[in-house]
VOGU-3710 file (C-alpha; in Angstrom, 3 decimals, decimal comma):
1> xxxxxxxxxx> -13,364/-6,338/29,861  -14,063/-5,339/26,447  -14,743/-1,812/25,526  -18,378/-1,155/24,896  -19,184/-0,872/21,796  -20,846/2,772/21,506  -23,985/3,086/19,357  -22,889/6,020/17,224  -23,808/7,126/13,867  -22,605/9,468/11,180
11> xxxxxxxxxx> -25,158/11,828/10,510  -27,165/11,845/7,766  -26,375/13,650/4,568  -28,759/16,660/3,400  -29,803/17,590/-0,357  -26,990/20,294/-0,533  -23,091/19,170/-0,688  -22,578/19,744/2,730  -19,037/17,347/2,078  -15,752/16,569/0,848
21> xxxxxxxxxx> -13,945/12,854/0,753  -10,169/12,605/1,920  -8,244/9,671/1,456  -11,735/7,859/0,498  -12,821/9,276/3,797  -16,296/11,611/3,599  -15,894/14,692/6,307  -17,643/17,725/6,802  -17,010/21,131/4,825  -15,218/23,658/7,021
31> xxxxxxxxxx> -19,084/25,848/7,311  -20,277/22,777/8,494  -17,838/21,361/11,058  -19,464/23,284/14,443  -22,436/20,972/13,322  -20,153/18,346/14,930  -19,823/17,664/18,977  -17,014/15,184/20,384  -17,964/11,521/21,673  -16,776/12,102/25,097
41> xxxxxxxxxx> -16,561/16,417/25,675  -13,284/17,121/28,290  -12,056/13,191/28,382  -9,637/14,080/25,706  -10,289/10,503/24,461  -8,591/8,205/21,423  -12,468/8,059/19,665  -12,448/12,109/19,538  -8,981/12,593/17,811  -8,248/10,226/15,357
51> xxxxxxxxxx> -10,076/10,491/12,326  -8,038/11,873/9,964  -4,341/10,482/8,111  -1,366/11,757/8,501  2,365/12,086/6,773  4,244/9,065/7,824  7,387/11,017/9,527  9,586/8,251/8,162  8,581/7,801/4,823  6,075/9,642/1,981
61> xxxxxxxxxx> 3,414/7,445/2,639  -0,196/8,263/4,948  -0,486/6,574/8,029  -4,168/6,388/9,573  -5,036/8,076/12,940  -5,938/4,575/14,009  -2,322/3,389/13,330  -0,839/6,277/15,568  -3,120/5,012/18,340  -1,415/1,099/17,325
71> xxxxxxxxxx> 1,933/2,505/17,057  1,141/3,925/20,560  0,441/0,872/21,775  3,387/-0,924/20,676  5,962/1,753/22,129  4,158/1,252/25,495  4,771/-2,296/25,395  8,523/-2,049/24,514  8,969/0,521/27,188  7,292/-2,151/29,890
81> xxxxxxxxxx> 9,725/-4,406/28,692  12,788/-2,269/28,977  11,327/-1,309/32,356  11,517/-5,094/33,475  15,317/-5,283/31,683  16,137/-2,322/34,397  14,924/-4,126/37,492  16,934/-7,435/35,853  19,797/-5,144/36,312  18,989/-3,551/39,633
91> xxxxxxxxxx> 18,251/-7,502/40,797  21,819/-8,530/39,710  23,535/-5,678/41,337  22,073/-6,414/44,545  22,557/-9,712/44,398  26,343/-8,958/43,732  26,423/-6,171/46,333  25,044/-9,293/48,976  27,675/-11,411/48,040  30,572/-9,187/48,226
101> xxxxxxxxxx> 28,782/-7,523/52,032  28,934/-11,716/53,026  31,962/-12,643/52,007  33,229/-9,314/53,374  31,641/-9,977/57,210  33,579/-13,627/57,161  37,461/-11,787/56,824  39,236/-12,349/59,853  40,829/-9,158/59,755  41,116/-7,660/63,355
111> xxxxxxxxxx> 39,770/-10,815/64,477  41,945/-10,590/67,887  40,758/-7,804/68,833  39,944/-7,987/72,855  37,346/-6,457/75,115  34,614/-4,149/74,438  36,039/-2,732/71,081  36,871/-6,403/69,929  32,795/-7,143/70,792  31,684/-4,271/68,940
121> xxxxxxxxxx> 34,060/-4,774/65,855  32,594/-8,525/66,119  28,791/-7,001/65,953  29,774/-4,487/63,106  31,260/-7,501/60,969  27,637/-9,747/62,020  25,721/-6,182/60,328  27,495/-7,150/57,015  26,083/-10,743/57,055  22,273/-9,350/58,235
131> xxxxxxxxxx> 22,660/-6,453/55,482  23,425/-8,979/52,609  20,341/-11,179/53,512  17,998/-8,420/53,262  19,664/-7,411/49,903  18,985/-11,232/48,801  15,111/-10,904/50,087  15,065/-7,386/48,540  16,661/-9,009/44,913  14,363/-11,943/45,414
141> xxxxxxxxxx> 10,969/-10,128/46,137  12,096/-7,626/42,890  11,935/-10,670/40,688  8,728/-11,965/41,589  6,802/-8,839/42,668  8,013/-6,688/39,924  10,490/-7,835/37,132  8,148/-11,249/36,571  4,935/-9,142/36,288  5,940/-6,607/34,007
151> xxxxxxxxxx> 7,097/-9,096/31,802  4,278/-11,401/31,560  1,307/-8,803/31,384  -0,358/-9,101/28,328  1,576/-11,913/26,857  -0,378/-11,816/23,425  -0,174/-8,139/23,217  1,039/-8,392/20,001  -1,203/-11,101/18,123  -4,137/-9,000/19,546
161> xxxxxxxxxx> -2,598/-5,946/18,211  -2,574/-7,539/15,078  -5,714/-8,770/14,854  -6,676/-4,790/15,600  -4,463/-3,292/12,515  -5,625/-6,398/9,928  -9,436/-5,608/11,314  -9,410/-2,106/10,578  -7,219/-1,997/7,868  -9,671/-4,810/6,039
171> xxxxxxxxxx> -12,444/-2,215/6,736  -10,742/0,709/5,351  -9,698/-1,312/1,992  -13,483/-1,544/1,567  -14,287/1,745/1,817  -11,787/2,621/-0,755  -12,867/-0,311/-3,235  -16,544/1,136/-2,928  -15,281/4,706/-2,864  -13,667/3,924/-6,581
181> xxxxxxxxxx> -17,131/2,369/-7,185  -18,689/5,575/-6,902  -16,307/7,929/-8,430  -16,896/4,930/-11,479  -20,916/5,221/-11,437  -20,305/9,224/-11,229  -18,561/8,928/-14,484  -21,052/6,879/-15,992  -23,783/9,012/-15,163  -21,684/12,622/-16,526
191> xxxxxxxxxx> -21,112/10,207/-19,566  -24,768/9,092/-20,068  -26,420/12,706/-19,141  -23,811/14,286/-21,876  -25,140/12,106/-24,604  -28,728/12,653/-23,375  -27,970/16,431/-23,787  -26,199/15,836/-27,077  -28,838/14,188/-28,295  -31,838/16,496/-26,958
201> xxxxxxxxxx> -29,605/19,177/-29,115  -30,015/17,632/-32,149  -33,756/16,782/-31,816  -33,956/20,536/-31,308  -31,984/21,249/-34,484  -33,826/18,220/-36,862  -36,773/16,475/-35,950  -36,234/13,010/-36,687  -38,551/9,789/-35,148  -34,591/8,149/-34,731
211> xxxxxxxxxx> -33,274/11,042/-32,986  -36,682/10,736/-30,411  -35,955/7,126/-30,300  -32,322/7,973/-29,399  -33,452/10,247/-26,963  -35,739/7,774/-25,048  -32,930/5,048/-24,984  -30,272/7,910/-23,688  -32,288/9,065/-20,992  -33,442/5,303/-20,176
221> xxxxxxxxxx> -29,734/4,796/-19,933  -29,131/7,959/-17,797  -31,457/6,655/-15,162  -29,847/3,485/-14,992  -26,601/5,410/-14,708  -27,881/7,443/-11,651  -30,180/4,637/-10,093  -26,887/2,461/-10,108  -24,975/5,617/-8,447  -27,106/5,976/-5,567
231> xxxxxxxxxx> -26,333/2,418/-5,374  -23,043/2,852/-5,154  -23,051/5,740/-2,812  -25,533/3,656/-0,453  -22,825/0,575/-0,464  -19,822/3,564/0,390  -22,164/4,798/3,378  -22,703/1,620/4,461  -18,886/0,502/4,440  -18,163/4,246/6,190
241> xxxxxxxxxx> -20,735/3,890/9,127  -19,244/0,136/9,695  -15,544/1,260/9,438  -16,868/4,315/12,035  -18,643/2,322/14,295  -15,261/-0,169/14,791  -13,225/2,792/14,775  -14,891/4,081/18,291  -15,143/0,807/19,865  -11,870/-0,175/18,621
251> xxxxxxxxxx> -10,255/3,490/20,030  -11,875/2,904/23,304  -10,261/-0,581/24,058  -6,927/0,777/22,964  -7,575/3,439/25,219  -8,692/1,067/28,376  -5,833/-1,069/27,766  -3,463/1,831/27,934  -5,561/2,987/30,851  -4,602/-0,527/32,060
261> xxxxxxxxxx> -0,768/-1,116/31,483  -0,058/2,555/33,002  -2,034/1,890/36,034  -0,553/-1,699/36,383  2,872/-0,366/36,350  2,262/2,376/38,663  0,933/-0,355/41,125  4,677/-2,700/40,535  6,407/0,455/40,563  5,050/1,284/43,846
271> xxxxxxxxxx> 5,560/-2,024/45,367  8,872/-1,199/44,505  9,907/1,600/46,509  7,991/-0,326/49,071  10,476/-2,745/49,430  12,946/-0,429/48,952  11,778/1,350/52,418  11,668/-2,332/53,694  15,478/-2,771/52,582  16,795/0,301/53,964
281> xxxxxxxxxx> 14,771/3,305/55,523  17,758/5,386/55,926  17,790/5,513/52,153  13,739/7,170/52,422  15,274/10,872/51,555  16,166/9,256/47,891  12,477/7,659/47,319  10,705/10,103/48,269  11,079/11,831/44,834  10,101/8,823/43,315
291> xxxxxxxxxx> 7,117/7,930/46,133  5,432/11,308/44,813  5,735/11,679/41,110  4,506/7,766/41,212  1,361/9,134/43,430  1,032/12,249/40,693  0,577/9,229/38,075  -2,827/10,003/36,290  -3,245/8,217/32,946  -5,726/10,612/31,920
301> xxxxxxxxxx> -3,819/13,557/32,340  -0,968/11,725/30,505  -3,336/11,025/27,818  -4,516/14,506/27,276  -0,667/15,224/26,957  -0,157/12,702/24,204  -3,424/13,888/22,450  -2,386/17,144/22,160  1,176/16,098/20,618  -0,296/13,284/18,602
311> xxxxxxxxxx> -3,671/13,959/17,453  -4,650/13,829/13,512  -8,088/15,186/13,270  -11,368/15,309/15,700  -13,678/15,945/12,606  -15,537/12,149/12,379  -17,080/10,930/9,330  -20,037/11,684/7,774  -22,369/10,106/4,494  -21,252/11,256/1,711
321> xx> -23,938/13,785/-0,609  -24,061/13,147/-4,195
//
């Protein structure tokens, strides 16, 4: 299921400069940010906390708030697959430990052994054989009911991952390009209203039929100038309500999926103690532990934790004022 793609919209931009632009990013002025309410109030959720860019801890470069939420994504997959490398161990050790028990029961040591204590020493050395099949049907069970899952959920992970990062990463380079088109036209207009002034100044000095002429042409060309800055700025808004738009429905399917691989592994976790009671219930007191921190597993509570570590900024984008 794909997330749904939420029909938000910046909001609009007023007369006054009610804005500042960020990495080629428009937000809110600090009077204006309780103008602002979150996406999803008390859900602590990916589309309310990642609008901003932040230092790159390894190098000197910005990394986006949607690349944290990738990045994210990418250490949860690695830790599913060193999760299934763990049960691969725990399968070989009792697959060992099942092989020694049966080679152990077939030693003919005290095998003369006569009356009652020669039957029971018989029945203790038939437990070993019994105890190392249920180890096999306890390794075998592991590989397919555990180990095989965890390692083939979300096989393309990574491609889709991918095509996430190249999406929004083609979507920001746009908004820069047409951010530098703007700060360009902005130019061009200071340029063109300076020589209109220049020129108004020496009509005002001289009066001259050339200097009126100039005058007419200047202020002709100022109004191009601004005409083809709102242009501009209506091409940046444009480019910043698409880039917002794919940034919450984008946010929200990296949240569901993470929603998705915690809850799946919670499931194959628990099957696992479940055999593990099935193997040997004498052993309950040590999965116990394990039986209720698995039942405490909430993904949104662990999400709120990792939002609070991680988050870059819960300011969203708005249009940018001229």
């Amino acid at each position: 299921m794909i997330a749904e793609r939420v029909a938000v919209k910046s909001p609009p931009s007023n007369t006054q400069t009610h804005t500042s632009g960020i990495n080629c990013v428009t937000f809110p002025l600090p009077l204006h940010m309780s103008e602002q309410q979150l996406l999803k109030p008390d859900e602590w959720s990916y589309c309310d906390y990642f609008w901003a860019d932040r230092k790159d801890p390894q190098g000197s470069a910005n990394i986006s708030g949607f690349e944290v939420l990738l990045q994210k994504q990418l250490k949860g997959r690695q830790m599913q697959k060193e999760m299934a490398e763990f049960v691969r161990e725990r399968i070989r050790i009792e697959e060992e430990y099942a092989k020694n028990l049966s080679k152990l029961s077939q030693i003919p040591l005290a095998a003369q052994e006569e009356g009652t204590l020669g039957e029971a020493w018989s029945q203790l050395k038939k437990s070993l054989a019994d105890e190392a099949e249920v180890h096999l049907k306890f390794s075998s069970k592991l590989q397919s009911e555990v180990e095989k899952p965890l390692l083939i959920f979300r096989e393309n992970f990574k491609k889709d991952m991918k095509k996430f990062d190249h999406h929004m990463a083609d979507l920001r380079k746009q908004l820069a390009s047409r951010n530098a088109a703007v700060e360009k036209a902005r130019k061009a207009l200071a340029d063109r209203q300076k020589d209109l002034d220049l020129k108004t100044q020496q009509l005002e000095i001289k009066l001259n039929s050339k200097i009126e002429e100039d005058i007419k042409k200047a202020r002709r060309k100022s109004t191009q100038a601004g005409d083809e800055l709102m242009r501009c700025v209506d091409l940046y808004n444009q480019s910043q309500s698409k880039w917002f738009e794919e940034m919450v429905t984008s946010s929200l399917e990296l949240e569901r999926l993470e929603v998705e691989r915690v809850e799946m592994i919670r499931q194959h976790l628990c099957q696992y103690t479940t055999l593990r009671h099935e193997t040997d219930m004498f052993n309950q007191s040590t999965i116990e532990p394990v039986d209720k921190l698995l039942r405490s597993v909430d993904p949104a509570t662990d999400r709120e934790l990792w939002v609070k570590e991680h988050k870059t900024g819960e300011l969203r984008p708005v249009d940018m004022d001229i």
